[in-house]
C-alpha positions as CSV (number, residue, x, y, z in Angstrom):
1,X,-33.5,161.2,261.7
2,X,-36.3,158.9,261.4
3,X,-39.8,160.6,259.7
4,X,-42.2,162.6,262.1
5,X,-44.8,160.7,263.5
6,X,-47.7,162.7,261.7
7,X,-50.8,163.9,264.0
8,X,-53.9,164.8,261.8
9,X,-56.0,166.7,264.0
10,X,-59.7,166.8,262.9
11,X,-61.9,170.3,262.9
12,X,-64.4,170.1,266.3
13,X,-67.0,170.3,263.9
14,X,-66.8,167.4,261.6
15,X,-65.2,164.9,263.3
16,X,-62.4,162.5,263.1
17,X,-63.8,160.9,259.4
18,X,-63.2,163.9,258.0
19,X,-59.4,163.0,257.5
20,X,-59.9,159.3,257.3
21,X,-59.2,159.4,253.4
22,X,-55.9,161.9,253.3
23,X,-54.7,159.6,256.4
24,X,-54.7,156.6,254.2
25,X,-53.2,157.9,251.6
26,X,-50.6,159.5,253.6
27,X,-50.0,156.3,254.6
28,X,-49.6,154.9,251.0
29,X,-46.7,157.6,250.9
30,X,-44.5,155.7,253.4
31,X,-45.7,158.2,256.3
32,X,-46.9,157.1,259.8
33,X,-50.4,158.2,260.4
34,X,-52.4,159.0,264.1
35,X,-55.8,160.1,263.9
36,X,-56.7,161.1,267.4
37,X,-61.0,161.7,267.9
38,X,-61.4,164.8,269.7
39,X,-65.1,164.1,270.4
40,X,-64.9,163.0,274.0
41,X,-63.5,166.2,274.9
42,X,-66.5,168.3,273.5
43,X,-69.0,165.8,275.5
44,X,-68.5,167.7,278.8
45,X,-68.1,170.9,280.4
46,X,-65.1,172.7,279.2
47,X,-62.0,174.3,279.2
48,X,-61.7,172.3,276.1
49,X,-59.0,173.5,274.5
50,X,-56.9,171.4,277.6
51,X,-59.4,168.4,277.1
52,X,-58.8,168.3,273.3
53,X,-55.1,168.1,273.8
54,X,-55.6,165.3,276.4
55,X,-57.5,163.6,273.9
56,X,-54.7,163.6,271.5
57,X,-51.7,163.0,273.9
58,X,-53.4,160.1,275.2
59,X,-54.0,158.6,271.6
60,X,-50.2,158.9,270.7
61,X,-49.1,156.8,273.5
62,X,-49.0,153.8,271.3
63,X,-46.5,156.0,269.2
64,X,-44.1,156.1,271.8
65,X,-41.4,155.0,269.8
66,X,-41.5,157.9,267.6
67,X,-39.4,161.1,268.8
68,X,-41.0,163.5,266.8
69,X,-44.3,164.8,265.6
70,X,-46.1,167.1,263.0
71,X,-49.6,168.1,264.0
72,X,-51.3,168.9,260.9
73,X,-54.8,170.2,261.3
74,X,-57.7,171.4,259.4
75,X,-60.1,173.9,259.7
76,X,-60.9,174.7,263.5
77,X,-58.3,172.1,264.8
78,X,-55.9,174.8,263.5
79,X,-57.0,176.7,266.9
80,X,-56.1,173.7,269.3
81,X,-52.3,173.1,267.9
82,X,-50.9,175.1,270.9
83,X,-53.0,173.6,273.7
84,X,-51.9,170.0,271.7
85,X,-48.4,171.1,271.3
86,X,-47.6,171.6,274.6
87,X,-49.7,168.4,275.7
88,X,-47.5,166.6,273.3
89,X,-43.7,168.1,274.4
90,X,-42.6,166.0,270.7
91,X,-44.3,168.5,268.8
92,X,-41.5,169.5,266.2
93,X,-43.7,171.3,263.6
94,X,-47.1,172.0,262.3
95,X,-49.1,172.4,259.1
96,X,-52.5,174.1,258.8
97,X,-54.7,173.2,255.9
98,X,-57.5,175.0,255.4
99,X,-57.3,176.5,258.6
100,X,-57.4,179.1,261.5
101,X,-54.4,179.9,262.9
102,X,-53.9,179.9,266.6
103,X,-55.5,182.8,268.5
104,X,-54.3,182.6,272.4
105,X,-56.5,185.3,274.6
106,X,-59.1,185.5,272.1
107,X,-62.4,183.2,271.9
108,X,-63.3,182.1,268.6
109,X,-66.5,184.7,268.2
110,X,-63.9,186.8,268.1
111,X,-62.4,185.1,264.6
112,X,-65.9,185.3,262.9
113,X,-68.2,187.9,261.9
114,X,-71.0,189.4,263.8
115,X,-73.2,188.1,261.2
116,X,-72.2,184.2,261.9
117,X,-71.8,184.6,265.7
118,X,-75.3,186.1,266.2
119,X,-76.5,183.3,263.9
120,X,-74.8,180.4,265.9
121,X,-76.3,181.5,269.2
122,X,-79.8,181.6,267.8
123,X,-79.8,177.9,266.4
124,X,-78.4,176.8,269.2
125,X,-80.8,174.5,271.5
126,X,-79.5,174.3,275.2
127,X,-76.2,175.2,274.7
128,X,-75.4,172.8,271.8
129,X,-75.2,173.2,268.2
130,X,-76.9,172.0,265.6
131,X,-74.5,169.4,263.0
132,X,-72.2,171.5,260.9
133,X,-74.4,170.6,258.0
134,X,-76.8,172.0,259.1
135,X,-75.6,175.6,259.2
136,X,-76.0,175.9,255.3
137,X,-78.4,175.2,252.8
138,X,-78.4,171.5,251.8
139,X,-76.8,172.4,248.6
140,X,-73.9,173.7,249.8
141,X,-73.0,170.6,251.6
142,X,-74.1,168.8,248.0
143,X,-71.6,170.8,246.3
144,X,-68.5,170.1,248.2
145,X,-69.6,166.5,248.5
146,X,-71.5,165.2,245.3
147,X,-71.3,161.5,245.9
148,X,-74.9,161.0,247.9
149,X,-73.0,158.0,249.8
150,X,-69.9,159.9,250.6
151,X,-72.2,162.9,251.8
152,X,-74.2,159.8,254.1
153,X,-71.7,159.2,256.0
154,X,-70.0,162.3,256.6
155,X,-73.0,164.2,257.9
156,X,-73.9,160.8,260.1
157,X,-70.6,161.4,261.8
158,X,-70.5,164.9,262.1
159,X,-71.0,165.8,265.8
160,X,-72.8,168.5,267.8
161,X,-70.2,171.0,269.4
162,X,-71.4,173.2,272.7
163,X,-71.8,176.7,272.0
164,X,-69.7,177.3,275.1
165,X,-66.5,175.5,272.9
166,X,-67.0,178.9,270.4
167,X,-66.8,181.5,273.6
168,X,-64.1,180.2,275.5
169,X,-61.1,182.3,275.4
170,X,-58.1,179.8,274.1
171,X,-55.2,179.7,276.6
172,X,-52.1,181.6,276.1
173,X,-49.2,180.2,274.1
174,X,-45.7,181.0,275.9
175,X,-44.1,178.7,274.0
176,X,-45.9,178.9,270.3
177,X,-44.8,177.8,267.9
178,X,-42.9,174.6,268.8
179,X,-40.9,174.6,265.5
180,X,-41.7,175.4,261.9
181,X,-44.8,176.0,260.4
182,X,-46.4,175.5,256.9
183,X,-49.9,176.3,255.6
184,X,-51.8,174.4,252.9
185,X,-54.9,176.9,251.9
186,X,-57.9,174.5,249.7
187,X,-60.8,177.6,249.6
188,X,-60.5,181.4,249.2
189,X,-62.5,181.3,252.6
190,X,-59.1,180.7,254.2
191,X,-57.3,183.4,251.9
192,X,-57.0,185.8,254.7
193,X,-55.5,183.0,257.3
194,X,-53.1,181.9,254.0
195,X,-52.3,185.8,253.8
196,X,-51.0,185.7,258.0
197,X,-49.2,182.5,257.1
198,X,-46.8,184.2,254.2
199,X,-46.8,187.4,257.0
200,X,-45.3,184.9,258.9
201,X,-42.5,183.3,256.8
202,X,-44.0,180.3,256.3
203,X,-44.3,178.3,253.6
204,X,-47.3,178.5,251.9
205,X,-49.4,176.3,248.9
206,X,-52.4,175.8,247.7
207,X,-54.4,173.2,246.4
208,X,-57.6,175.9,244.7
209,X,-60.5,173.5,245.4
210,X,-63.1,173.2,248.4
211,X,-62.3,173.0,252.1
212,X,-63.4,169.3,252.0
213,X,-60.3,168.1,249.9
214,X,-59.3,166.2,252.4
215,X,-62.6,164.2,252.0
216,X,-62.8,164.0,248.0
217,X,-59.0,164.5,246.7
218,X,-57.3,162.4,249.5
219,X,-54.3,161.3,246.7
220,X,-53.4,165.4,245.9
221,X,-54.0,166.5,249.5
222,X,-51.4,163.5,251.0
223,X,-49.0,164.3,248.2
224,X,-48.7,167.7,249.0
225,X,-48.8,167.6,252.7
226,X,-45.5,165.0,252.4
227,X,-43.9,167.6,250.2
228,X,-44.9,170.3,252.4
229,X,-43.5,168.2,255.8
230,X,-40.2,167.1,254.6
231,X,-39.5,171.0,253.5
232,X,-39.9,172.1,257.0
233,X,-38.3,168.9,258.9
């Protein structure tokens, strides 16, 4: 069988650059790379879990010749890989890295604390967000990304997300998952979803940095994403 066409699907929050280093070097690997921005489906009214998955099965239409697909997603994506899955019926396996696992019937509030919800709805100004960066102090973006360049231009691509995205109950999942699954935890912040993911059977490693690896170690992150893909296709 010919390799998975593999579907990177970028967090809501900091947009599709985010991945642009791991996708090349995934690429570099041999492996066939789509990297689908999700914004346009945050720049309306929702439902967006349905418009995110939109997004993505109209950006693999140039893929057509591929019979398969692995969504691999990070961070927040990891709550959109049912809507996507069944928006994209190829879906033969997924891989989270760094990232929430699905929660159908549940809003995202619901994932976070009580102390990070409350905060989220007071910065927000009519409705919308403020930049991801922006919800820590400066130095906590400085530590996960040193380079003052690198840092540049991820924070001028990082979008503003509607509040509205964070209480909208995500759609049921009849048919979740659509194949095997894998997990690739980078930050003890995602210990607990890593935890679920070994409840789960799946096949679990970890890569003990900062949730932006995927930024600043593109080389390790690709290599062991590929491991991790051909073990469960």
């Amino acid at each position: 069988m010919d390799d998975p066409l593999l579907v990177l699907l970028h967090s809501p929050l900091t947009g599709v650059r985010a991945w642009e280093p791991t996708a090349e070097a995934l690429r570099s690997l041999g492996h066939v790379v789509a990297l689908p921005d999700l914004a346009p489906a945050f720049a309306h009214e929702g439902p967006y879990h349905p418009a995110a998955a939109a997004e993505v099965a109209a950006a693999l239409v140039e893929y057509a010749a591929h019979d398969s697909a692995v969504l691999v997603a990070h961070s927040g994506a990891g709550e959109l890989v049912p809507a996507v899955a069944e928006a994209v019926p190829r879906t033969s396996a997924a891989v989270f890295v760094d990232a929430l696992l699905p929660h159908p019937g549940h809003a995202w509030f619901a994932t976070a604390t009580a102390e990070l919800g409350d905060h989220l709805r007071q910065v927000a100004v009519d409705g919308v967000l403020p930049k991801w960066s922006d919800w820590f102090p400066p130095e906590a973006i400085e530590g996960l990304l040193p380079d003052d360049e690198e840092r540049e231009i991820f924070i001028a691509g990082l979008p503003r997300v509607p509040l509205a995205y964070f209480e909208e109950i995500a759609p049921e999942a009849p048919n979740w998952p659509p194949g095997p699954c894998a997990y690739l935890r980078l930050s003890e912040a995602y210990n607990g979803e890593a935890a679920k993911a070994v409840e789960l059977g799946w096949p679990v490693t970890e890569l003990p940095t900062d949730h932006l690896a995927i930024v600043t170690q593109p080389e390790k992150t690709a290599r062991i994403l590929s491991a991790l893909i051909r073990e469960i296709t």
